[in-house]
C-alpha positions in Angstrom: -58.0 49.8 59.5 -58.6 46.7 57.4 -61.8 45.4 57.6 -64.1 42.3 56.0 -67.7 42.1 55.5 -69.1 38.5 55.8 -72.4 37.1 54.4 -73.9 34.1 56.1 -73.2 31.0 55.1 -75.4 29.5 52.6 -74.9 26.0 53.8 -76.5 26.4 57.1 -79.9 27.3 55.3 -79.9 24.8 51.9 -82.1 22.4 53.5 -85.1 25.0 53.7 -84.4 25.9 49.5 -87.5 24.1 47.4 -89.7 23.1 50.2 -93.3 23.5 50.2 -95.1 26.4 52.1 -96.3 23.3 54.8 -92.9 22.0 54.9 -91.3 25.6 55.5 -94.2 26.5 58.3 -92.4 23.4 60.5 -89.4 25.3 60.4 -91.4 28.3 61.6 -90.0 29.9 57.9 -92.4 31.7 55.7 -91.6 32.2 52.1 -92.4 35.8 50.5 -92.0 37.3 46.7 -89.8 40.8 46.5 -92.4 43.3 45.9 -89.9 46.3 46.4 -86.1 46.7 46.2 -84.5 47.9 48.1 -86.2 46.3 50.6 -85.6 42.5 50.9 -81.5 42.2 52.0 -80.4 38.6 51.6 -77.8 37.8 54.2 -76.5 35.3 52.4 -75.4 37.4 49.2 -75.5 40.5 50.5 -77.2 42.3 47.6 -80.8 43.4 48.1 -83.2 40.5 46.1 -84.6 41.5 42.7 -88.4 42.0 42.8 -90.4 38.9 41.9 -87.8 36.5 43.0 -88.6 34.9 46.4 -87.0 35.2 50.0 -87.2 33.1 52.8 -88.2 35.1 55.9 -86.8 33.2 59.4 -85.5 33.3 62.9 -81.7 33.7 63.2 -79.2 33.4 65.8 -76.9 36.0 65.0 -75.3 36.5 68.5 -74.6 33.2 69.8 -71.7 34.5 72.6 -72.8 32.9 76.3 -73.7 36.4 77.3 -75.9 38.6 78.3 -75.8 40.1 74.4 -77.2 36.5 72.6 -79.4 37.4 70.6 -82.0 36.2 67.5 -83.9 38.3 65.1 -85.8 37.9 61.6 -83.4 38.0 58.4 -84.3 37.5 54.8 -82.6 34.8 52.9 -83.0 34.5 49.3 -83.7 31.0 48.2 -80.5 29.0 46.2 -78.7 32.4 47.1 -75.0 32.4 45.9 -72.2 33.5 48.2 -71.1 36.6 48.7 -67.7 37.1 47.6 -66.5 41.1 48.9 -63.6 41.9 48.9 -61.3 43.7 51.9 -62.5 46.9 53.1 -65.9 47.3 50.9 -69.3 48.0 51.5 -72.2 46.3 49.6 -74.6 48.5 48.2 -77.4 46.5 50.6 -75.6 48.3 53.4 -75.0 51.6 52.3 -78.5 52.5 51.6 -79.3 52.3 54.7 -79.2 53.6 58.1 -77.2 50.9 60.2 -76.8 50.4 63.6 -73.3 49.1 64.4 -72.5 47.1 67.6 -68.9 46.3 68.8 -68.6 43.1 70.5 -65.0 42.0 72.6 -64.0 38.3 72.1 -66.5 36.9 75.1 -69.7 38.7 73.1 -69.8 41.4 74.9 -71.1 44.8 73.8 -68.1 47.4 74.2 -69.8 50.3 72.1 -72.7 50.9 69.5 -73.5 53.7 67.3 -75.8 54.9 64.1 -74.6 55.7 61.0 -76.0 56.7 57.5 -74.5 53.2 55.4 -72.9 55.6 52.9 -70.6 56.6 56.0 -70.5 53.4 56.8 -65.9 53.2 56.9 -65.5 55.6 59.0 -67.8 53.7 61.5 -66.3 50.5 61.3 -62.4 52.1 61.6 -63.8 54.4 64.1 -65.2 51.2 66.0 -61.8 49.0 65.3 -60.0 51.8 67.2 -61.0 50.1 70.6 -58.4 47.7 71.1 -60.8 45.7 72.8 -63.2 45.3 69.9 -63.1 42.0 68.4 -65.8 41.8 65.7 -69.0 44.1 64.8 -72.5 43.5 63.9 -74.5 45.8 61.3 -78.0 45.6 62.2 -81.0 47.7 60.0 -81.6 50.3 62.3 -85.2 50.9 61.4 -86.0 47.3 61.9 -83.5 45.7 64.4 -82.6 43.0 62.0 -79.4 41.6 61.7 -77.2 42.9 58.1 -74.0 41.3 58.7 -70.4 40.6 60.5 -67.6 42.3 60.2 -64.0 41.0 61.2 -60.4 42.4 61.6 -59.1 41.9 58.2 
């Protein structure tokens, strides 16, 4: 089963890059500097963020479905982060280093299944999760934390 791994848009978070610390607190955003990798996972590129280099830390919607499942957690974002850019059916290393809680969502955002898996088995999760004909996208979450790691689509 073909699958695609998508970072979050970088646009949607460019007006919080440069600001001061008092600007960023209005936001309800704090900015932190990497003192361990792996350990800060930008959404944005998908690669965990070098240490010294900083990261905004923020609230995300990343279940916005009218349902019972809508849902907001804190994510990382490295700050003038460039796109990811993965290609068809691969894993970033961000994900497979850790263990990941995958949700399967049907097209009204609701949950049809979840399961944990060890990111370096990561695949045979997402096929084994694109086998309900129902599903329609999946979420990878950081299991240990709860926070959102990205979307993944039919591709």
């Amino acid at each position: 089963m073909n699958f695609q791994i998508c970072g979050l848009d970088h646009g949607q978070f460019s007006h919080l890059f440069g600001k001061s610390t008092q600007d960023l607190a209005e936001y309800g955003v704090q900015r932190m500097t990497v003192d361990e990798k792996p350990g800060f996972p930008c959404r944005v590129s998908l690669q965990d963020v070098d240490i010294g280099k900083t990261v905004l830390l923020l609230n995300y919607e990343h279940q916005s479905a009218e349902s019972p499942y809508r849902s907001s957690h804190a994510i990382f974002i490295q700050e003038w982060a460039k796109q990811a850019n993965i290609g068809k059916n691969q894993i970033p290393e961000m994900l497979r280093v850790r263990l990941i809680s995958v949700r399967a969502f049907d097209a009204s955002g609701m949950m049809v299944n979840a399961d944990i898996v060890d990111g370096s088995q990561l695949e045979g999760m997402i096929d084994r999760m694109f086998s309900i004909e129902s599903v329609s996208y999946l979420h990878l979450h950081n299991a240990k934390r709860g926070c959102f790691a990205a979307r993944v689509e039919r591709a």
